[in-house]
N, CA, C and O of each residue as an XYZ file, in Angstrom:
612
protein
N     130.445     -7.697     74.590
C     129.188     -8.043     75.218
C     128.242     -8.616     74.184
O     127.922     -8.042     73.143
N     127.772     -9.979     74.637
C     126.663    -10.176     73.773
C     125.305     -9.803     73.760
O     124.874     -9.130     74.696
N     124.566    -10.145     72.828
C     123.228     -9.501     72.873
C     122.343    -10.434     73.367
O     122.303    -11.619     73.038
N     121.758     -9.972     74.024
C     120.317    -11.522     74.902
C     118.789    -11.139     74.466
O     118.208    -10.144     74.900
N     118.465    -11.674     73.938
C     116.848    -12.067     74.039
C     116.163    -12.041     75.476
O     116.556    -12.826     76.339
N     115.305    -11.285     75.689
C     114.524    -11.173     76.998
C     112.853    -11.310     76.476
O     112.169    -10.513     75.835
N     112.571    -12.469     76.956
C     111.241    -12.917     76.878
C     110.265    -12.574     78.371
O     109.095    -12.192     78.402
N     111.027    -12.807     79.338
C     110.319    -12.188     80.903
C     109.830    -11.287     81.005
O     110.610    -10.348     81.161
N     108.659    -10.994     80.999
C     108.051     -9.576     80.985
C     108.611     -8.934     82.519
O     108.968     -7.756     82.515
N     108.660     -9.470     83.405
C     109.444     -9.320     84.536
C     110.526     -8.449     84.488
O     110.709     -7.391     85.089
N     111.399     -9.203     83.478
C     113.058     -9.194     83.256
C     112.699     -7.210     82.528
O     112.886     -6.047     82.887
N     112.116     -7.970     81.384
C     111.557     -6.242     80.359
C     111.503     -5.274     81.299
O     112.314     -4.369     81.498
N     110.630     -5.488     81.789
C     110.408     -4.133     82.856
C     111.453     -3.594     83.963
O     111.707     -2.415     84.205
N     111.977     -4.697     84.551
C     113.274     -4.341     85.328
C     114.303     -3.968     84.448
O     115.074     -3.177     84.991
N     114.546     -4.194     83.500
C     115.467     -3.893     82.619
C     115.495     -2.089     81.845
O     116.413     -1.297     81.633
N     114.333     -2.052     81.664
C     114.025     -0.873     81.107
C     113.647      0.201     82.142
O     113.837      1.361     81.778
N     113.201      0.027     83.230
C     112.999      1.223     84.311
C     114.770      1.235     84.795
O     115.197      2.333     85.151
N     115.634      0.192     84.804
C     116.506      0.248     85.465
C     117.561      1.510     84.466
O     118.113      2.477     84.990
N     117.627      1.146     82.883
C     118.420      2.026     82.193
C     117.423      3.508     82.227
O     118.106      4.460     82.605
N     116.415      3.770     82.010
C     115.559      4.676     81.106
C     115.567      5.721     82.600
O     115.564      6.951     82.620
N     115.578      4.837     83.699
C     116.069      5.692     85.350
C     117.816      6.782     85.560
O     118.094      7.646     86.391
N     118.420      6.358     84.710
C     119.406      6.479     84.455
C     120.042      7.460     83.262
O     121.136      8.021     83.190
N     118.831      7.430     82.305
C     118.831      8.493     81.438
C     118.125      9.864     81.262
O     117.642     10.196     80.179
N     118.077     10.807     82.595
C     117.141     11.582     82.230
C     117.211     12.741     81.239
O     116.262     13.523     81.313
N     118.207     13.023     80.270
C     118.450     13.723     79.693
C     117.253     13.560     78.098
O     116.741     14.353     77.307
N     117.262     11.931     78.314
C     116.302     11.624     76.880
C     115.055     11.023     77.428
O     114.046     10.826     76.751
N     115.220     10.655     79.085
C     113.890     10.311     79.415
C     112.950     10.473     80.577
O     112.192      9.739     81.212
N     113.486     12.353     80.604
C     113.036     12.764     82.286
C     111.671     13.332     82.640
O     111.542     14.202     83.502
N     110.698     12.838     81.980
C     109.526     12.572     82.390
C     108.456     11.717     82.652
O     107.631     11.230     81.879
N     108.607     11.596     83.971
C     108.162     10.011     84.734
C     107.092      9.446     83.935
O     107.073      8.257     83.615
N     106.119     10.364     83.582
C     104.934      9.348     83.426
C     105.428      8.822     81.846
O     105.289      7.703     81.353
N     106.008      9.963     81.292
C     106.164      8.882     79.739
C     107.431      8.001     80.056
O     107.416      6.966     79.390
N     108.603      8.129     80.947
C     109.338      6.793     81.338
C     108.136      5.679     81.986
O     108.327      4.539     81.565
N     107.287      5.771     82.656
C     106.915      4.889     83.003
C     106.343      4.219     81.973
O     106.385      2.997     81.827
N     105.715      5.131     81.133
C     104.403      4.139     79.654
C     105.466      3.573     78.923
O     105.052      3.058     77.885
N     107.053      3.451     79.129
C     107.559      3.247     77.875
C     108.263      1.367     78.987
O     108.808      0.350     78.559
N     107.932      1.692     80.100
C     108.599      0.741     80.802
C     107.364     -0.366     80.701
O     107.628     -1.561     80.834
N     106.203      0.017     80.496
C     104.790     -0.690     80.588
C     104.642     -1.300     79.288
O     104.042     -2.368     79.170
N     105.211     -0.620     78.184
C     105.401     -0.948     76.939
C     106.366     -1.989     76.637
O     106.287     -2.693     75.631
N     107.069     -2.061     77.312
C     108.180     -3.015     76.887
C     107.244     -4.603     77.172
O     107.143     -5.274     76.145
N     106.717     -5.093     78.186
C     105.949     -6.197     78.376
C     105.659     -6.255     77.109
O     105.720     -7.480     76.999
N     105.263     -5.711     75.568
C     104.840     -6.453     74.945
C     105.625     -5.660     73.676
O     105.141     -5.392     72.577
N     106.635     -5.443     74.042
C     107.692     -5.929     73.120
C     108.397     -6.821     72.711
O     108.187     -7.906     73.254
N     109.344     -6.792     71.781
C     110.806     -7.597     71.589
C     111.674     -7.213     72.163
O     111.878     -6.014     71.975
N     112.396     -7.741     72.889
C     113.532     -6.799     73.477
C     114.629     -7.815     73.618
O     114.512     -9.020     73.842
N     115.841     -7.020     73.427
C     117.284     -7.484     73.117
C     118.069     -6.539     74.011
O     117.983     -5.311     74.029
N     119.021     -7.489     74.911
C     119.877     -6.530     75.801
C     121.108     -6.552     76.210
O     121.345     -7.716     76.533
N     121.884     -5.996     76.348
C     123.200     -6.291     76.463
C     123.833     -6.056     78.088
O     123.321     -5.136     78.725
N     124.802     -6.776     78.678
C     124.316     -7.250     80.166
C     126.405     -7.252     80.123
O     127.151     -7.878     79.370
N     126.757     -6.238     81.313
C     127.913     -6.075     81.667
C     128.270     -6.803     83.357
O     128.022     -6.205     84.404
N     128.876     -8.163     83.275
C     128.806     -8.979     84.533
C     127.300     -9.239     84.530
O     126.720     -9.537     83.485
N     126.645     -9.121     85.743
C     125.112     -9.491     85.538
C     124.434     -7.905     85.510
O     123.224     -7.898     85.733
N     125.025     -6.654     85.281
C     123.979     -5.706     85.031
C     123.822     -5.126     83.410
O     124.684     -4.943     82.550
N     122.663     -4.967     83.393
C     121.523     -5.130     81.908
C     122.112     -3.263     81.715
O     121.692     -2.359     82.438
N     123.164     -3.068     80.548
C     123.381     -1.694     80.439
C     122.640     -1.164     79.010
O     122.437      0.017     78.728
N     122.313     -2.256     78.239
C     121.773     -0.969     77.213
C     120.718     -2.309     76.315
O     121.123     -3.456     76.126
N     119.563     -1.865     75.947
C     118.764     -2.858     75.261
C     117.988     -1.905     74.419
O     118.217     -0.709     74.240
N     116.826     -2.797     73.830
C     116.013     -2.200     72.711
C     114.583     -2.931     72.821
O     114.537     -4.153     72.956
N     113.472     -2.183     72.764
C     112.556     -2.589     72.250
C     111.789     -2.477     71.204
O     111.482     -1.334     70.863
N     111.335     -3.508     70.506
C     110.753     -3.331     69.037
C     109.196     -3.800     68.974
O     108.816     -4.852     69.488
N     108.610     -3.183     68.501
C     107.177     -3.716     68.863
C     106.655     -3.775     66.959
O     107.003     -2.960     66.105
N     105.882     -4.827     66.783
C     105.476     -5.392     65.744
C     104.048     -5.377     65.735
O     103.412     -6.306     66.233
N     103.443     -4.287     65.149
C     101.835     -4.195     65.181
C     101.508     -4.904     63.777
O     100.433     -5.480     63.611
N     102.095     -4.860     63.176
C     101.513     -5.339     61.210
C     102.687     -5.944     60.867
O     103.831     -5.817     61.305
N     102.097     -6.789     59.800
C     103.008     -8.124     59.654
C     104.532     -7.453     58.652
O     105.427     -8.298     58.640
N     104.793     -6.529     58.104
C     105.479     -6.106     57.665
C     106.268     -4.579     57.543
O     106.817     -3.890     56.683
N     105.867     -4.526     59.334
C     106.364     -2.847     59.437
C     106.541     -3.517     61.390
O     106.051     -4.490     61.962
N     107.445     -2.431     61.840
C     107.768     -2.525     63.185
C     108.129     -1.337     63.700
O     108.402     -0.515     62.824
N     108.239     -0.912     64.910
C     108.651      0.167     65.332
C     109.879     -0.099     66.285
O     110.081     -1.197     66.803
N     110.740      1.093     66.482
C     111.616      0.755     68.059
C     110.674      1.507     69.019
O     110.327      2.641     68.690
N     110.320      1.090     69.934
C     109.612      1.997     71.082
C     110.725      3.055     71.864
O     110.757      4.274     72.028
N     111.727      1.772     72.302
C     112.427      2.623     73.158
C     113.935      1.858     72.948
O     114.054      0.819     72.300
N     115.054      2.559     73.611
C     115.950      1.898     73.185
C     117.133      3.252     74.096
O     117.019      4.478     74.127
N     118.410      2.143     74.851
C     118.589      3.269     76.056
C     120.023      2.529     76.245
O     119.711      1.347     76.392
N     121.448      2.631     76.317
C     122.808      3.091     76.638
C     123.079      3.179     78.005
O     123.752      4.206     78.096
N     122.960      2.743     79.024
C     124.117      3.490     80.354
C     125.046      4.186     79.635
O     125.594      3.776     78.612
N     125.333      5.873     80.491
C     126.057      6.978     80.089
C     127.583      5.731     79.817
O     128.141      5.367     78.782
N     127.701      5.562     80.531
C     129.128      4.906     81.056
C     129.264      4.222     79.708
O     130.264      4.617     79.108
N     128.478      3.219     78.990
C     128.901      2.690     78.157
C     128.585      2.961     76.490
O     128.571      2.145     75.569
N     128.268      4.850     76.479
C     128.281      5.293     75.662
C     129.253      5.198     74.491
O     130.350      4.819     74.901
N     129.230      5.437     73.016
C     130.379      5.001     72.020
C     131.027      4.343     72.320
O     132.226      4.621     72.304
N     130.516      2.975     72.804
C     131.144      1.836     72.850
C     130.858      0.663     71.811
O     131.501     -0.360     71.574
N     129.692      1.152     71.281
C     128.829      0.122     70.184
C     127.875     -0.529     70.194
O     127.342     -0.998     69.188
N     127.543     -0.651     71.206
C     126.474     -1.187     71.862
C     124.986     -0.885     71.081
O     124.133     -1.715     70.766
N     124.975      0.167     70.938
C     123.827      0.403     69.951
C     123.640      0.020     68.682
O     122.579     -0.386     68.208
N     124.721      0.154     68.097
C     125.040     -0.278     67.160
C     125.029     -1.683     66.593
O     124.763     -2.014     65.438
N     125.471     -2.682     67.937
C     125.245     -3.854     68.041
C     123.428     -4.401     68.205
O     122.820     -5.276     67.587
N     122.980     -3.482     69.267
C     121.637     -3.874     69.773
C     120.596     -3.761     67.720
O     119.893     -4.579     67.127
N     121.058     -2.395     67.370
C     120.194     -2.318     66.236
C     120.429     -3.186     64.731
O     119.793     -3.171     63.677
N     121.684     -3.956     65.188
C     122.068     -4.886     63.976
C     121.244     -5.943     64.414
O     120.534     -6.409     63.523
N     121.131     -6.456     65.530
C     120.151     -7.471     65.702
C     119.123     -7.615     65.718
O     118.443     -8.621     65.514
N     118.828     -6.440     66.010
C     117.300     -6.048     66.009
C     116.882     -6.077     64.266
O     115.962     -6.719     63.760
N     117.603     -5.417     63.754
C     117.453     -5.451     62.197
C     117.256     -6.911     61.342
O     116.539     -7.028     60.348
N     118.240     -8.231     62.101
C     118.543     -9.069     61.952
C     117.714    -10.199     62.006
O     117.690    -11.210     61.305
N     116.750     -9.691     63.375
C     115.564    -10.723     63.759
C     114.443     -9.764     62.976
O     113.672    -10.423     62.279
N     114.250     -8.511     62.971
C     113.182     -8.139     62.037
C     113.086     -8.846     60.227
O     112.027     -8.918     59.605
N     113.952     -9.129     59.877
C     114.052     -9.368     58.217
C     113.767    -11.366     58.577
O     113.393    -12.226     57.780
N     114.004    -11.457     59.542
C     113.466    -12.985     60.076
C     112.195    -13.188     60.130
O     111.757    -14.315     59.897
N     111.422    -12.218     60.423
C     109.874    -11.967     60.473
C     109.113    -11.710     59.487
O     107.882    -11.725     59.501
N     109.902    -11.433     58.478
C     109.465    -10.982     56.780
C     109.307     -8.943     57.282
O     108.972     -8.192     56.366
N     109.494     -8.516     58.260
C     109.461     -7.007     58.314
C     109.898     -6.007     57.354
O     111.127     -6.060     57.396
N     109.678     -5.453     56.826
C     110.197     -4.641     55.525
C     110.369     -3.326     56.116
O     111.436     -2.780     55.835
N     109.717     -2.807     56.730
C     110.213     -1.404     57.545
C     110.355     -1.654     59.075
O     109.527     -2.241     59.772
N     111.686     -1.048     59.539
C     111.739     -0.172     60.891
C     111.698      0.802     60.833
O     112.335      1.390     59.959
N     110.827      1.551     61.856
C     110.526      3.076     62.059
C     110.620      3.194     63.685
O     110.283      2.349     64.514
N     111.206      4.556     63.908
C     111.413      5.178     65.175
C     111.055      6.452     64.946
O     111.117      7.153     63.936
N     110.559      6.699     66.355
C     110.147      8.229     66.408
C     111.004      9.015     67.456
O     111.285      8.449     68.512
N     111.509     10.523     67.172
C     112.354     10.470     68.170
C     112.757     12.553     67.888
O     112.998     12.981     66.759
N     112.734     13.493     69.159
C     112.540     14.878     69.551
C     112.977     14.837     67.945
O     113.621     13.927     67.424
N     112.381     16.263     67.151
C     113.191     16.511     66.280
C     114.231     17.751     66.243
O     114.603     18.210     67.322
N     114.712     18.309     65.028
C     115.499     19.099     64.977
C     115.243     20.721     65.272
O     116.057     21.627     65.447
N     114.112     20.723     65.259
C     113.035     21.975     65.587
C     113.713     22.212     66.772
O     114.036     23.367     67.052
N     114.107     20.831     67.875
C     114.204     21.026     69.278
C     115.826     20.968     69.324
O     116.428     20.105     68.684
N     116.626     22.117     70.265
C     117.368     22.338     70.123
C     118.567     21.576     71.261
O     119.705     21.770     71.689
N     117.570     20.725     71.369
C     118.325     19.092     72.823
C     119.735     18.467     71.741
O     119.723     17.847     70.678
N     120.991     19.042     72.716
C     121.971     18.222     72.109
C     122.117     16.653     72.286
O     122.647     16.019     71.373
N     121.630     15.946     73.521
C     121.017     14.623     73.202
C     120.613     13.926     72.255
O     121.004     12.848     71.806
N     119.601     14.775     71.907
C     118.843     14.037     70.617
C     119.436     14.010     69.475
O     119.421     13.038     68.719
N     120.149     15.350     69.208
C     120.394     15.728     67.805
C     121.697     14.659     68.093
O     122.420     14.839     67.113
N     122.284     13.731     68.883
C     123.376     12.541     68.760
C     122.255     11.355     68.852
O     122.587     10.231     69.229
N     121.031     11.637     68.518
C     120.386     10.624     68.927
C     119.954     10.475     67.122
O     119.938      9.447     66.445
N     119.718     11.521     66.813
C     119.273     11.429     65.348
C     120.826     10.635     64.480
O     120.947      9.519     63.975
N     121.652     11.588     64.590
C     122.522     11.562     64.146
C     123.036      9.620     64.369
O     123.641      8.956     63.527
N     122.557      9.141     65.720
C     122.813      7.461     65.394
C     122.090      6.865     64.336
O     122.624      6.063     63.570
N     120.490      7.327     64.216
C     119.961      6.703     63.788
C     120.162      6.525     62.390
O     120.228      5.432     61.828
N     120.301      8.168     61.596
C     120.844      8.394     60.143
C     122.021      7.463     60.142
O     121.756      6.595     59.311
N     123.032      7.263     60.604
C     124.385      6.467     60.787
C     123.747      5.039     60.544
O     124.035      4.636     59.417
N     123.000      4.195     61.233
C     122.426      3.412     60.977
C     121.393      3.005     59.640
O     120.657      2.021     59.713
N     121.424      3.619     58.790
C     120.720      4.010     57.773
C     118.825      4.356     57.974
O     118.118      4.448     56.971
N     118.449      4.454     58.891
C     117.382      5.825     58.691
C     117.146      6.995     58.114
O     117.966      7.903     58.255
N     116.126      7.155     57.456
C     116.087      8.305     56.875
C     114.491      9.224     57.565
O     113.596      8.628     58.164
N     114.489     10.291     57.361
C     113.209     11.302     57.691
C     111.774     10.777     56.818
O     111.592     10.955     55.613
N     110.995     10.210     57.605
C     109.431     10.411     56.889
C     108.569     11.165     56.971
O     107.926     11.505     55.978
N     108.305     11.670     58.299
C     107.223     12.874     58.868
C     107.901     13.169     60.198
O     108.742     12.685     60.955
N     106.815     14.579     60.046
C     107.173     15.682     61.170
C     105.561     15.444     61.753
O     104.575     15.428     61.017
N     105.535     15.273     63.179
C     104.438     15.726     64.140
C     104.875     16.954     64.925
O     105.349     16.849     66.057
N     104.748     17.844     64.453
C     104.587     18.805     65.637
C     103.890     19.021     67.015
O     104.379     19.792     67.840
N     102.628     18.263     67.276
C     102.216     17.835     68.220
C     101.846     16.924     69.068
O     101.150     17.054     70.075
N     102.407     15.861     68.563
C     102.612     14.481     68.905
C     102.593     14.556     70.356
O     101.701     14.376     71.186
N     103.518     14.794     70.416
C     104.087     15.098     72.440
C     104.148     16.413     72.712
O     105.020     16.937     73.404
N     102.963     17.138     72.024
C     103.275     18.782     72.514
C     103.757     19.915     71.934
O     104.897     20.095     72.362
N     103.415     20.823     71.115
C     104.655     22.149     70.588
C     105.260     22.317     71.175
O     105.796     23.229     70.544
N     106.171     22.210     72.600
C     107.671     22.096     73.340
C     108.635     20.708     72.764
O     109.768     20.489     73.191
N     108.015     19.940     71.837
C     108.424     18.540     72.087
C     108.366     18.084     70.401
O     108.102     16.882     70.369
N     108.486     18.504     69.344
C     107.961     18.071     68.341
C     108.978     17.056     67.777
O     110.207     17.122     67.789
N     108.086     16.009     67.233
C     108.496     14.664     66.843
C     108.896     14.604     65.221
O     108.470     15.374     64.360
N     109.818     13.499     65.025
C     110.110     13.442     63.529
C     110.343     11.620     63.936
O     110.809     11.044     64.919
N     109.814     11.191     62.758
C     109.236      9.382     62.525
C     110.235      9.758     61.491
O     110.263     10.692     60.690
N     111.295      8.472     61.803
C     112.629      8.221     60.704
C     111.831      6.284     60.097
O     110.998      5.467     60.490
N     112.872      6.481     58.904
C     112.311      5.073     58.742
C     113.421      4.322     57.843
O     114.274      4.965     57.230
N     113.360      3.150     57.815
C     114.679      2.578     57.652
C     113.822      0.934     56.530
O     113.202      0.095     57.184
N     113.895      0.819     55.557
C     114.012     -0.457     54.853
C     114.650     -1.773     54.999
O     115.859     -1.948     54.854
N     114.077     -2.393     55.195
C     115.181     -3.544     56.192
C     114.794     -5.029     54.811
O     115.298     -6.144     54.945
């Protein structure tokens, strides 16, 4: 599967309510699925599309000329360890160092939280070469505490 560029804020949003609907294990609370589906309109987003359905993409949002974030970034179960992520974040990496970007950073449950989801969610990101910068403990709540990984690109 190749990777597509999605410029349609249209497309973004159908794209991302359609997977992030699909994942509630990492994204089963509506109102923050919804801010993250509202978010994508003014992202970057890159997606990977099985026949014509959109199974796993990424969004990257670029506030400062030399740092970026992933906002969100989401797999159909089905096409789990298939690579896809792996693929989505090489490109993403690929068009960030195109931009002059020197850091990607993601934020994402930390280890405090005992979600086997996540801890395969961390575990991609370290794989990908991320490393730990900070701990929010209340970022999203003391049920929910956050760890910001960050990656040199």
């Amino acid at each position: 599967m190749d990777v597509q560029v999605i410029t349609s804020e249209f497309e973004k949003v159908k794209i991302t309510r359609h997977i992030l609907q699909q994942l509630p294990e990492w994204f089963g609370i509506p109102a923050a699925r919804e801010a993250y589906v509202e978010q994508a309109k003014n992202c970057q987003m890159l997606a990977c599309f099985f026949e014509e359905e959109p199974v796993a993409f990424i969004t990257v949002n670029q506030k400062f000329t030399h740092s970026a974030e992933i906002d969100a970034m989401g797999v159909l179960p089905a096409y789990h360890r298939q690579g896809l992520g792996r693929k989505l974040m090489t490109e993403a990496k690929k068009q960030c160092r195109a931009r002059n970007v020197a850091f990607l950073q993601v934020k994402t449950l930390s280890a405090d939280h005992p979600d086997l989801g996540y801890a395969k969610t961390r575990r991609f990101y370290q794989e990908m070469g991320f490393v730990p910068l900070d701990l929010f403990p209340d970022l999203w709540g003391q049920a929910n505490p956050c760890l910001q990984l960050i990656l040199s690109i």
